[in-house]
Every structure is written in C-alpha cells, then in structure tokens.
N, C-alpha and C positions, 0 to 999 in steps of 0.2 A: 608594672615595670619596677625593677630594683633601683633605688639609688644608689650611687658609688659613691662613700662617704669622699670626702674630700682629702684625709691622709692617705687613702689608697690610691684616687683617681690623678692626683696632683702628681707631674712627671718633674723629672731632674731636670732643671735648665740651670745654667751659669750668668752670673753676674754680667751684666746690670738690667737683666729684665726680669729677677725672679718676681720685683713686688706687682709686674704688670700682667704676669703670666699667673699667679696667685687672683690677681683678682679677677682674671678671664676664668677661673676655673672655679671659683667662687661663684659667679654670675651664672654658670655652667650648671653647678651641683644647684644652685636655688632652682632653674627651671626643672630639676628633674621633681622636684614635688608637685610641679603644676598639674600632672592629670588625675592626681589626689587630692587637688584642689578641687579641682572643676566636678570630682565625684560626689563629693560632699553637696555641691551646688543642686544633685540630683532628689529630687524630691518622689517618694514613695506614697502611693495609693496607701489611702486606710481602706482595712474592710469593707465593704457594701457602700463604696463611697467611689465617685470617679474623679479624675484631676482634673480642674480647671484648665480655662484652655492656656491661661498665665499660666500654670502648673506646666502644662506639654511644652509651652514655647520655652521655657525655662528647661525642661530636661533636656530639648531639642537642642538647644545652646551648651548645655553642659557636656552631651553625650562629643559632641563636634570637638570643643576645646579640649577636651581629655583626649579626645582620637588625636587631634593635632600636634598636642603636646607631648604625646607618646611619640608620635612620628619624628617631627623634627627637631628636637628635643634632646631626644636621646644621641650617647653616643658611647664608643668602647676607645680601650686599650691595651697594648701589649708592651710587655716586659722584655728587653732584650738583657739578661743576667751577665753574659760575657764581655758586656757593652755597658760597663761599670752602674750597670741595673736600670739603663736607659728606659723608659716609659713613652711611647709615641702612641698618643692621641689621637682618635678619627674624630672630627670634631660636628658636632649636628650640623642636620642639614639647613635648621631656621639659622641658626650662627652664618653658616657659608654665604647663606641665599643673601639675608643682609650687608654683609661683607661685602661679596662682590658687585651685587646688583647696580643697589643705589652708589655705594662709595667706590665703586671703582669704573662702572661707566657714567654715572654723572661728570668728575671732573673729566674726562676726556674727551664727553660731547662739549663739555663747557670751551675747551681750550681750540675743537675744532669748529666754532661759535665764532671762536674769539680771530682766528687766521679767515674765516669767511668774511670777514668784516669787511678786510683789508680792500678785498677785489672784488666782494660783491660774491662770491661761489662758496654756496654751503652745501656742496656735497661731500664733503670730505665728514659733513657729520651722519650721513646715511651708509656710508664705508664704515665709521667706528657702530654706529649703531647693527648693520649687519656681521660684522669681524668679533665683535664685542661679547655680542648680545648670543649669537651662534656658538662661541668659545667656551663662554661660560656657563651655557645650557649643555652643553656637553657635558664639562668638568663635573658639574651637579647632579646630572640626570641619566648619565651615560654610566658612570661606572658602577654604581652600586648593581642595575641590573646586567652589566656584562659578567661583572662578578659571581650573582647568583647562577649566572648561567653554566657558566665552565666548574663553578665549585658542583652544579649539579652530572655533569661532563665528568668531571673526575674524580667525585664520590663512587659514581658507576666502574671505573675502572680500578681501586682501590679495595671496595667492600667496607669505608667505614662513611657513616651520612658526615657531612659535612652543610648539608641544610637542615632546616626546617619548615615544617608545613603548616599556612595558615589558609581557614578556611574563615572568609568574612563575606556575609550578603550571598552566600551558596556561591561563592567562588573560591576555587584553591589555590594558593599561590603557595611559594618557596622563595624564602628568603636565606642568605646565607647565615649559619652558626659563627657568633661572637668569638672572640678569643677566648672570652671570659669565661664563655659556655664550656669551652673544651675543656677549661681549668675545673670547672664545678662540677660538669656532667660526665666526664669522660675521666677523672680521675678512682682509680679501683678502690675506694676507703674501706671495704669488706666483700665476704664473699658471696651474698647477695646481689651488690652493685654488680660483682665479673660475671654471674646469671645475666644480670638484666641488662650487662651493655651485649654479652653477646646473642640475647636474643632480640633486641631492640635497636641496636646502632648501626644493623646493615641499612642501608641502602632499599627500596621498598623496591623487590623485582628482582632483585640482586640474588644472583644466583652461582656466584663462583667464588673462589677462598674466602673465608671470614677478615675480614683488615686486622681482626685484634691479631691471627697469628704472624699478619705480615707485619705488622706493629712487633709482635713479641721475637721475629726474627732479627733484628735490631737491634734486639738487648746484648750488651759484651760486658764486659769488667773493664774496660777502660785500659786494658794489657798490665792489671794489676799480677797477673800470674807470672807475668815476664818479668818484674822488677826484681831485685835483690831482696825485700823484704815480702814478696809478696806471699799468693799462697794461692792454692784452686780451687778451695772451695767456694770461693762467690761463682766461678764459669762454671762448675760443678753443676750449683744450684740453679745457675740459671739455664741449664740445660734439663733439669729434671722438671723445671716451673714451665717449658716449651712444650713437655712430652703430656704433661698433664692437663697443661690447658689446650691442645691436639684434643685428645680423650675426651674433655670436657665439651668440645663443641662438636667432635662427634656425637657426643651423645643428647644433646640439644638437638641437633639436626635433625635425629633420628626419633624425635619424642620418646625417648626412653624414663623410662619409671622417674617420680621424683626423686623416690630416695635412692636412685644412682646417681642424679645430677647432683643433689645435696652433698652426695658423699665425694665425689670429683670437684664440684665446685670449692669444697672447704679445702682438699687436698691442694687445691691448686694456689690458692689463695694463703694457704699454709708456707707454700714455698716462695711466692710473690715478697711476703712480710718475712722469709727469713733471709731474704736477698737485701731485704733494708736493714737488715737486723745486722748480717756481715757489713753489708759497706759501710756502717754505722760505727762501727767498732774495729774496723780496718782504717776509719780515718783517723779514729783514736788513737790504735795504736802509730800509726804514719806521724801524726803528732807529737804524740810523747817520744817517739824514737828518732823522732828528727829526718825522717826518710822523705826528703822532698821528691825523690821520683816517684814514688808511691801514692803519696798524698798529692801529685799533680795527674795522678791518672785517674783517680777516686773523686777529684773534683770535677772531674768530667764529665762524671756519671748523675746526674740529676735524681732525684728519689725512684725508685721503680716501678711505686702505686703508679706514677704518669707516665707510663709507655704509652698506653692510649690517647692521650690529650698531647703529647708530644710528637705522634705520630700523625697526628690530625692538626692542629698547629701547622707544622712544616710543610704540609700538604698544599693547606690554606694559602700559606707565605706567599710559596712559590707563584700561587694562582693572584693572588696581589700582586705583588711587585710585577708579573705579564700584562695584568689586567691595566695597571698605570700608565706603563710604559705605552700600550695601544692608544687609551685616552690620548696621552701625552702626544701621541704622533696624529690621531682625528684633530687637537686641538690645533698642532702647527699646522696640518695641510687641509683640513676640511672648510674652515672659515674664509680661507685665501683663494680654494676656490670656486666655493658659495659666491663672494664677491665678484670675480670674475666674470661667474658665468653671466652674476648679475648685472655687470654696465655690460657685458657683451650685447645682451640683450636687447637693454637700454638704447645702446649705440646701434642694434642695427631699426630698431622701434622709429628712435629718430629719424635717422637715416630714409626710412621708407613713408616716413608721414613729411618731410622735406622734399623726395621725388614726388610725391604725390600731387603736390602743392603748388610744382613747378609748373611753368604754362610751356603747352605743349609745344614741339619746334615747326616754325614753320618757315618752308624755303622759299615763299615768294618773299614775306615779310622780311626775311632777313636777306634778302638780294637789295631788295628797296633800301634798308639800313644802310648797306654795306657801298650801294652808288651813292646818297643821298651825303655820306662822312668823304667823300673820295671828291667830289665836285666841290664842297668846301676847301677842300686841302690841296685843290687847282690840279689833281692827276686823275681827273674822271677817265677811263678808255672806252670808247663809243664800242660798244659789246652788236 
C-alpha cells in the first residue's frame, strides 16, 4: 500500500481548526506505515530448517495486522481545483468505526441511563442501542459495497473499469478504483501507456465502444477558437488526436501487426502532446497579451494527457454523491423503522403472555360476585 506523504494528503481547512486537522492527519499518515511494520515482524524459513511454532504464531499475528492495517487504515482523496484546490478526504474505516462506535453511542446510552433513573424505565436505552447501533453500521458498512456495486454497474455501460479485481483465499472480489488510481493509472504519460490503457481499461466482458473514445469525444478547446485572440489549431488538433486514436483502437481490436499498432499508437500520442503543447503556449500568449477571454477558456481546459482519469473521475463522482445520498436516506428511515417494528413486537409479545396469564371467565363465579357486592349495598333483587 502506498503512503500519501502528508504535504499531499493534508487538505485545505480554514482557521481555527487547521492545528487539530494537521494532527488528525498526522496520526492518519503514521498508521499508514503499519502494515510495513507488521511485515518486517514476519520471520522467514532458513533453508532445510522449519519455523518454530513461536515462529508460525508470530507470522500468524503479523500476516493478520498487516491485513488489518491495510484495510482500515487506509484511505483516499480528491482534489476539487475550481473549488480554490479544495481536498476532501475519505477517512479509514478503523478512524470512523472508533469515532462513532464507542464515542458517540457511549454518551447517549449514558444519558438514556441517566432519564431511566428518574422513573425506574430504561428502555429508552435499548431504543438508542437499536437506532444507534443500526445507523451507524450502515454509514460504515453499507456504503463502501453499494459503491462497488453500481461503479461495477456503470463501468459496463461506459467501457472504462472503474473497479478492481482482488482475488484473496481463491475468492474474487472488486472493489472500487481510488481517485488516486485514476490520477496515476489512467493518465496518458506516453504512447505506450495509450496501448495499454486501451487494451487493458475495458471493462472484462465488455464488448461495446471503447470509454477512451467516449472520454476523447469530450475534448474541446474550451471555445478558445471563438475568442478574439484565438486561433483553430488546438480544435484542429484535437480532431486529428480523435481520428487516430479511432484507428488506433481499431486496430487493437482487430490484432493487427505490432508494428501497425506501434506506428498508430505513437501517431496518436504525437497529437495528444501537441494539444498540450498548443494550449501551453496559447495561455502564454493570453498572458502576455492580456486577453482575459482567452485565458479564461484555456483555463478550463485541464492538461489533455487526463482525458482518461478525467473522464473516469466524473463518472465515479457522480456514482458517490447517489451512492450517499441513498445511505443518507437507509440511515434516516431504516433504524426508525427497525425500532418500530421492534416494540411492536414487543408490545404484542406482552400483550399475549398478559392474556395468557389471565384466569379464565367464569359466569357463575362472577354472578356470585356480583349478588354477594349488591346485598352489602342493601339493593340485592331476588332474581
């Protein structure tokens, strides 16, 4: 697992929580060394020689805390650049689980403790214990695989992966691609990388348009050609970079010779970096010339090696922010009425161990009652 040094992973907050947010994320970055700790812990067989069984219970422990510390441990973030370079943190899941578990249903059992007293009725602590306890195992546990599910959902209908596949214990799972991953994996640094993302970033099964071209139908000039100082050869360009990287995954498709791909892929990846190369020097000039309409279209335009990681990004986003919003809504009406259904229950449980219990009616007994109270009160009627 990579570490996020701590000037990268550390987001923008304002005054007066940076020094407490600084050191949440200090505490944050030390645990991510932990399952490089716990590796080291692991002790290796000499030749012709086997481990003691102190040796196995020792790796057995090590291999666990590494697994653990990877898991919960870890965590990502994303850059929002338009959003004066806002950084929003997913924060692990040992972080959360702590958080909410112990410190935030402790005091609320304590406080519904503290109202039982009064009258003697402490069920209002089995109400926070079920509302609580159900809420927050949701928020925890629910979103991350809802997440993986729909990004696997609408990787299918895109053509670009938006997961990853792990196999652990001869089982496969998918878990959803990082931000981060989009940023390192998915960015075109040569013409190499634009071979191997497009024969390796579909989708496994995936059999309909490639995402990189719907990614590369996307790219514009930012309406740098419409300005006053502008000019067409960036929309030019990036119409000649669309046709060739068409070509290019034709002929991938079709296993065509290497040295056709070699020679498409470099062509295409030629015009990729001369699209950076214009807007590079389009904003130069929009600078020195003082053309702010120009230079606000140009900033628009993000570098163009990330079409791909931009185009998977947005993808993602959108499938977060749906994905929350649902939690958000399990968490308001699921627990309320879990609760529900639970004293319904309750109440008709009682209820039928109360009739149960009752002595059964009997009409002579209760005529005898009913003269014997009537002769005292001097209006018996001779029946």
């Amino acid at each position: 697992m990579t570490r996020i040094p701590p000037s990268v992973a550390a987001p923008i907050y304002t005054q007066p929580s940076d020094w407490l947010v600084n050191a949440s994320h200090a505490i944050l970055n030390s645990t991510q060394s932990l399952p490089k700790k716990a590796e080291k812990l692991i002790v290796s067989a000499k030749p012709g020689q086997a481990l003691s069984v102190a040796e196995r219970v020792q790796n057995f422990f090590a291999h666990k805390l590494s697994w653990l510390g990877g898991r919960i441990f870890d965590y990502d973030f994303h850059e929002f650049p338009k959003l004066s370079k806002l950084k929003i943190s997913e924060p692990p899941m040992g972080a959360l689980f702590l958080i909410l578990y112990p410190f935030t249903v402790g005091p609320r059992l304590y406080r519904a403790y503290e109202r039982g007293k009064k009258n003697n009725d402490y069920r209002e602590m089995g109400d926070v214990l079920r509302r609580d306890l159900t809420a927050i195992t949701i928020f925890l546990f629910m979103l991350k695989p809802l997440v993986n599910t729909v990004c696997r959902l609408r990787e299918k209908t895109i053509g670009v992966s938006l997961t990853k596949m792990n196999q652990e214990a001869g089982r496969t799972t998918f878990d959803a691609l990082k931000y981060t991953d989009f940023s390192k994996n998915y960015h075109v640094a040569n013409a190499d990388v634009l071979e191997s993302l497009i024969r390796y970033a579909r989708p496994n099964g995936y059999t309909g348009e490639h995402g990189i071209l719907k990614a590369a139908r996307n790219l514009h000039d930012g309406g740098l050609a419409k300005t006053k100082t502008g000019s067409s050869k960036l929309s030019e360009m990036i119409t000649a970079f669309q046709e060739k990287l068409g070509a290019l995954v034709g002929a991938v498709d079709r296993s065509a010779p290497q040295a056709e791909v070699n020679k498409l892929k470099h062509q295409a990846f030629d015009a990729l970096e001369k699209m950076d190369t214009i807007r590079a020097k389009a904003i130069q000039a929009a600078e020195e010339g003082g053309s702010a309409q120009a230079l606000g279209a140009l900033k628009n335009i993000p570098e163009y090696k990330g079409f791909l990681a931009k185009f998977a990004r947005r993808n993602r986003m959108f499938l977060d922010v749906g994905s929350f919003l649902a939690v958000c809504v399990m968490i308001g009406w699921f627990p309320v009425w879990f609760n529900d259904v639970w004293n319904n229950v309750q109440y008709r449980k009682k209820k039928a161990e109360a009739n149960a219990n009752a002595p059964a009616f009997n009409a002579a007994e209760a005529y005898q009652s009913l003269k014997q109270s009537s002769r005292l009160s001097g209006r018996f009627i001779n029946a």
